[in-house]
N, C-alpha and C positions, 0 to 999 in steps of 0.2 A: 591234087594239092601240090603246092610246090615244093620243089624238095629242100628240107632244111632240115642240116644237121645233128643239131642240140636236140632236135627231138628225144624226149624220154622215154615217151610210146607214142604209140600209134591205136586208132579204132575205126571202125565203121559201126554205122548206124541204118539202119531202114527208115520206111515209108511211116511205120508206126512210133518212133523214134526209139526201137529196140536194138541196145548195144548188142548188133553182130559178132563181131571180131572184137578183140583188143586187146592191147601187152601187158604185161607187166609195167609198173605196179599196178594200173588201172582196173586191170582184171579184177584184183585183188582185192581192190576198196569195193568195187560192183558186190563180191561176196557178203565183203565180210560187212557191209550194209543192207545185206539182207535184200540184195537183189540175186538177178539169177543171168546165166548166160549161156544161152543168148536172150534177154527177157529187158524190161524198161528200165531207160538208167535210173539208176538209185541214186544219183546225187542229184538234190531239186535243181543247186546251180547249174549246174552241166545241162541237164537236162532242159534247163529252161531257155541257154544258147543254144542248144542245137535247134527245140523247136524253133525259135525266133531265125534263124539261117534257114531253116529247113521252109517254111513258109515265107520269108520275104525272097528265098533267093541271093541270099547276099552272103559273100564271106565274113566271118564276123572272127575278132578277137580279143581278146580282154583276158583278167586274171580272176581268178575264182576259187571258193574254198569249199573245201569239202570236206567229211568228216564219218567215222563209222565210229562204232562202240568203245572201240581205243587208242586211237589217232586224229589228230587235227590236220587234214592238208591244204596247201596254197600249190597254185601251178598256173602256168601262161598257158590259155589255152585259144587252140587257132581253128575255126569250124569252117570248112568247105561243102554246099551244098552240092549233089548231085546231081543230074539232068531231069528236069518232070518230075520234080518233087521225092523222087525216088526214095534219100537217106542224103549221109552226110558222109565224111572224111572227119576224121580229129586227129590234132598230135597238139600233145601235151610236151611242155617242156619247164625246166625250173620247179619242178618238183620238190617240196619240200614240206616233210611230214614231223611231227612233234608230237609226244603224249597228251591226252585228252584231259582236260582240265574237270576238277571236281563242278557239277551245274553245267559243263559244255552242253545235256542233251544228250540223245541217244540214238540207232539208227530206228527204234518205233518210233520217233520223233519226226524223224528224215523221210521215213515210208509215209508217214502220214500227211506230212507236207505235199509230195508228191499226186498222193491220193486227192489231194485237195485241188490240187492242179489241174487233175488230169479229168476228174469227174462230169460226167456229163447228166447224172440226178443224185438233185443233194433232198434230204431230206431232213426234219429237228423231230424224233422222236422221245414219247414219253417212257418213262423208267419200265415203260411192260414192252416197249418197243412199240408203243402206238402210233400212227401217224398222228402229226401236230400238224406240218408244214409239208408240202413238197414244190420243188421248182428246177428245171430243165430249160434247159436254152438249145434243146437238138430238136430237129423234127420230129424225128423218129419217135424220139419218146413222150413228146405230149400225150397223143392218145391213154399211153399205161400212169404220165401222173396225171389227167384228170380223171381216169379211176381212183388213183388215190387219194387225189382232194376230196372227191364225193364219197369217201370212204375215210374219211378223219375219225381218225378212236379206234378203226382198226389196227391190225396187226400188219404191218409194213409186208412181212413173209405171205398175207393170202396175195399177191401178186406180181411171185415171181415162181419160178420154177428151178428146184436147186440141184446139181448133177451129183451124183453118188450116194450115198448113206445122210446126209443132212435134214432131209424131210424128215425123220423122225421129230416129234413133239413130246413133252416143250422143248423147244431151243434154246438154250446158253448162248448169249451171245458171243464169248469165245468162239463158239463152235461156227458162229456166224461169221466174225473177222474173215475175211480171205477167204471164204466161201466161192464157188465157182457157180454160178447161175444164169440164165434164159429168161428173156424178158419177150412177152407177145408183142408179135409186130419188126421184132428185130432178129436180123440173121445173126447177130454176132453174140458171142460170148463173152460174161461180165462176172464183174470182180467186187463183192461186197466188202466197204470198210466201215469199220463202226466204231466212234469215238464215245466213249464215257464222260459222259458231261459231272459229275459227282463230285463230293470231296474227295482228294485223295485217290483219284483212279475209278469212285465207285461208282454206282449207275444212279444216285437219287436224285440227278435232277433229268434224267434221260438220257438219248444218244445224237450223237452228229451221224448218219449216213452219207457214202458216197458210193456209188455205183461209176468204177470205173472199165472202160472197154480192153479188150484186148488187141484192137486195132480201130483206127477211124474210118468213120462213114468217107467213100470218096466222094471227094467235090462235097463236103457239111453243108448244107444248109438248117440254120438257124431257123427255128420254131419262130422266131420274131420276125424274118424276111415273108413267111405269109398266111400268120395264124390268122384266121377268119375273126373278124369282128363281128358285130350284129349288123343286119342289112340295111345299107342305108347312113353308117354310122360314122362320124369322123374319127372314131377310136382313136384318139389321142392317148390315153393310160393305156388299153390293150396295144396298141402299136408299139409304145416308144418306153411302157414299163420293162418289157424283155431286154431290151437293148440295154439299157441303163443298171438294170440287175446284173445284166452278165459282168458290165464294165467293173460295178460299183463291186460285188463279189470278187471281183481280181484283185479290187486295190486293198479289202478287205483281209483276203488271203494272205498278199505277198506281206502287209501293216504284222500278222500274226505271223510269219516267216523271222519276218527283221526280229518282233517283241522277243521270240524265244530265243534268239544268237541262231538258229537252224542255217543261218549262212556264212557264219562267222560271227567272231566276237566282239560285241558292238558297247559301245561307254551305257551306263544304265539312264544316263539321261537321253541319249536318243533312243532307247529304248522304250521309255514310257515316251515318246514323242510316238513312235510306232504303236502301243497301245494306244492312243487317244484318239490316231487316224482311222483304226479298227472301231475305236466305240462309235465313231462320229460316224464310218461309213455303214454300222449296224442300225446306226440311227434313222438315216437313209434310208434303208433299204426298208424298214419298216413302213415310211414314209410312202416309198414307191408302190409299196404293197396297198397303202391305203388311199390312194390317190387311184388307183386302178381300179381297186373294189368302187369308192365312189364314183366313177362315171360308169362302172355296169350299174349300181343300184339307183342313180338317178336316171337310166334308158327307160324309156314309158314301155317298153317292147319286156322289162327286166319279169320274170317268174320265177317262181317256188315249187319244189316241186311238195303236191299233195300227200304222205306218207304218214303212217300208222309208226307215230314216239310213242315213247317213254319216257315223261319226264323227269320223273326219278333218279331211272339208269343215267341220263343226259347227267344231271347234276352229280352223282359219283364218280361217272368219266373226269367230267370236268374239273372236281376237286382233287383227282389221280392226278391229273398232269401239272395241275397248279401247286402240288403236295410240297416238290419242293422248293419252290419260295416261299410258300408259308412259312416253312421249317426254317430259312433261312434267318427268319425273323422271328422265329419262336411265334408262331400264330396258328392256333386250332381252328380248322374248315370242321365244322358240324352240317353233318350230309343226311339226307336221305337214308333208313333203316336199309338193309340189304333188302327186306321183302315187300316194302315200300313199292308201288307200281300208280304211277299215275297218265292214263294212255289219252294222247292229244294228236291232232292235226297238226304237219309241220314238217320242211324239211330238214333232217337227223342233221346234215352237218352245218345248217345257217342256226341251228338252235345250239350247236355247240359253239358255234363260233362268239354268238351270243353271250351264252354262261361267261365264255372265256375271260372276254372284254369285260364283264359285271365283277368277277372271280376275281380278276387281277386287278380293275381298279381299285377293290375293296381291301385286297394287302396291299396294294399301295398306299392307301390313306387309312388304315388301321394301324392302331399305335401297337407296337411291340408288345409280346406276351398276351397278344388280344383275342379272341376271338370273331370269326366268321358266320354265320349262320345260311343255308340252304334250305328251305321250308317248302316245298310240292305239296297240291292238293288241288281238288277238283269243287267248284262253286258257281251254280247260277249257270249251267252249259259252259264254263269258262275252265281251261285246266291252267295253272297258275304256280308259278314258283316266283319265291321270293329272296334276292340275297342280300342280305342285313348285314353290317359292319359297327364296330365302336369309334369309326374315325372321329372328324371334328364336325363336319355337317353340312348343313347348305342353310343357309338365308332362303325365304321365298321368291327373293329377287337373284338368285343363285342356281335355284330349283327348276324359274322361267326359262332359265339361258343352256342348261346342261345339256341340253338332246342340240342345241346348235351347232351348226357347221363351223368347223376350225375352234369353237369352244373348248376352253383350256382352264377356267377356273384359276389363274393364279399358276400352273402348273408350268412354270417358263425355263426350267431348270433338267425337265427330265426325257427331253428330246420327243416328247408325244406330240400329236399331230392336229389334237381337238377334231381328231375325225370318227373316233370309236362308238361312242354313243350316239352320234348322228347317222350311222351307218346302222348300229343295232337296231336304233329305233326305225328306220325304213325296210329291215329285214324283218323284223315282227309285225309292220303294216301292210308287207307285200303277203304273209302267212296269215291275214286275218287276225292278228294275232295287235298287242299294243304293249305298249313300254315305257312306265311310269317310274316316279320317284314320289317317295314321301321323306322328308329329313327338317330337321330343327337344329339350329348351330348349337354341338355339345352334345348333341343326342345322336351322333351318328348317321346313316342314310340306310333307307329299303327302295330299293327295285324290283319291281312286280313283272317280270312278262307272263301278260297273258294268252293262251294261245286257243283255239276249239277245241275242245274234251271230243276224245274221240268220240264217235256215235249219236253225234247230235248234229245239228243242222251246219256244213259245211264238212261236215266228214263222213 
């Protein structure tokens, strides 16, 4: 780096972008933000120059703020990249620190930011820590999240392997946070974060995970550069949906970076500008998700796998995870008895996936203070669950159109995709299985899937 003398400090950085070296005060904010040294910088801005220098190769400088639990800092800061990717050089100058303002934020704030960054498997689990969602943009780790896709409703923890005293059960998730854990398939060592999605810090409506490494893969290749499609296939959604998630996640991130001030203190109107870029790119991203599912379930090649459910269980899972939006609306899910068992042909988690879509459109268009209904039972070799809502209903010219592709009923306001029910309904046809509505405008709607009772013909 060149030498100049205002410098306030100086740093080095590595391969992994772990502050090596560095002076005063810089040290010091690393601390007292609840990073470590020598360990990942703890300022997301900093840290997000240097990776950006460190992968293009370019010297980069610009002004940046940073912040720990009792200070708010600004400083000029200049990044030198080293030879072969290696790390960096820093020196900071123009330093300039001030008490931290009441709502500035906190450094669990700043870590989590980070963690958000740096992640290479995010996962949205339910308030028991069940898998809902999982998505990975590394190679390496496909293989371990399509075990956990195929394993939705599980427990996030049968999947990884935790280093020291943490296997004990049940797990707190506290105890989970900053967890040091082994994932198969992977030589490196990783770092569980887990956000509380809740009121107030709490866990009722589930967790954010983030699995991040303690060094990167050399030479990353992207799960998107040559996850296998089907043979033969143009995979247009499997190709080009990883790409686009990874993108659309980053702008998602950095939209919830700006919302909370986590990089400085920003006017509250571009701030909810910065919330609205977040809703609109969760909107997305749901989009991409469904855009993806429909071209695997329209492949003539598309299978199910044949497996021994429970219906029941499905439908209590289901209303676990959905629990708390209901509550958010004051809406009672009336489930399946605990000893309730109703055993059918079907794969566990395309019939969860199923509930979900029925679950949630039904508090979606139920009126507040209302209830839900979940009905299982077994009829005619058919095992059968049904879920009822008090919404507004459907016309029979309404009823014709719901299982339609891109059909949206009116629904032009809530960023949906009119792709859910055209999807469930080919997921319950590929299982032998069928997917009905019965509804009257004013009377509400039932959705029947039906699927093979186990032990009878198809199972």
């Amino acid at each position: 780096m060149t030498a100049h003398a205002s410098f306030t400090a100086r740093a080095r950085t590595d391969a992994r972008d772990w502050l090596i070296e560095a002076d005063e005060p810089l040290a010091s904010l690393q601390l007292r933000s609840g990073g470590e040294l020598p360990g990942i910088i703890a300022s997301p801005a900093l840290l997000e120059l240097v990776r950006k220098a460190r992968v293009q190769g370019l010297r980069l400088a610009r002004s940046i703020r940073a912040q720990d639990d009792f200070e708010q800092v600004t400083a000029w800061v200049e990044v030198e990249p080293e030879e072969l990717g290696e790390g960096c050089t820093i020196g900071l100058s123009d330093w300039r620190a001030s008490p931290l303002r009441e709502g500035d934020g906190n450094a669990a704030d700043w870590r989590m930011a980070i963690a958000r960054q740096l992640s290479e498997l995010t996962a949205r689990l339910g308030p028991q820590q069940e898998l809902i969602a999982v998505d990975t943009g590394t190679a390496e780790l496909e293989p371990v999240a399509q075990r956990m896709r195929r394993a939705i409703g599980q427990p996030w923890t049968d999947f990884v392997a935790f280093e020291g005293n943490v296997h004990q059960q049940p797990l707190h998730w506290r105890l989970l946070d900053g967890a040091r854990l082994r994932l198969e398939g992977s030589a490196r060592r990783w770092k569980a974060h887990l956000v509380p999605l809740g009121p107030s810090g709490g866990t009722s409506g589930g967790f954010e995970l983030y699995l991040v490494a303690d060094e990167p893969v050399d030479g990353r290749v992207r799960a998107s550069e040559h996850r296998p499609g089907l043979p033969g296939s143009a995979g247009l959604g499997r190709d080009i949906a990883p790409v686009l998630r990874q993108a659309i996640t980053r702008i998602v991130g950095n939209a919830e970076t700006i919302r909370a001030q986590l990089a400085g203190p920003l006017s509250e109107e571009y701030s909810k500008y910065a919330a609205d870029i977040a809703v609109a790119g969760e909107h997305l991203l749901a989009l991409i998700d469904d855009l993806a599912e429909l071209e695997a379930v329209e492949d003539e090649r598309f299978t199910t796998a044949a497996e021994r459910i429970d219906l029941a269980d499905l439908a209590r899972r289901a209303a676990a995870i959905c629990g708390a939006r209901a509550h958010e609306r004051d809406i009672r899910i009336d489930t399946p008895g605990a000893g309730e068992a109703v055993p059918a042909i079907g794969e566990s988690r395309r019939v969860l996936q199923i509930l979900l879509n029925l679950l949630g459109n039904a508090i979606h268009y139920a009126p507040e203070r209302s209830q839900v209904w979940l009905r299982a039972e077994i009829e005619g070799g058919k095992a059968r669950i049904v879920i009822a809502d008090q919404g507004p209903g459907m016309s029979e010219e309404q009823q014709a159109r719901v299982f339609d592709k891109f059909e949206r009923l009116g629904r032009s306001g809530d960023g949906g995709s009119g792709l859910g029910l055209y999807i469930s309904r080919r997921l319950a046809r590929a299982m032998n299985g069928e997917l009905t509505v019965e509804s009257a405008p004013g009377q509400g709607a039932r959705f029947v899937l039906e699927l093979p009772a186990a032990g009878v013909a198809g199972g």
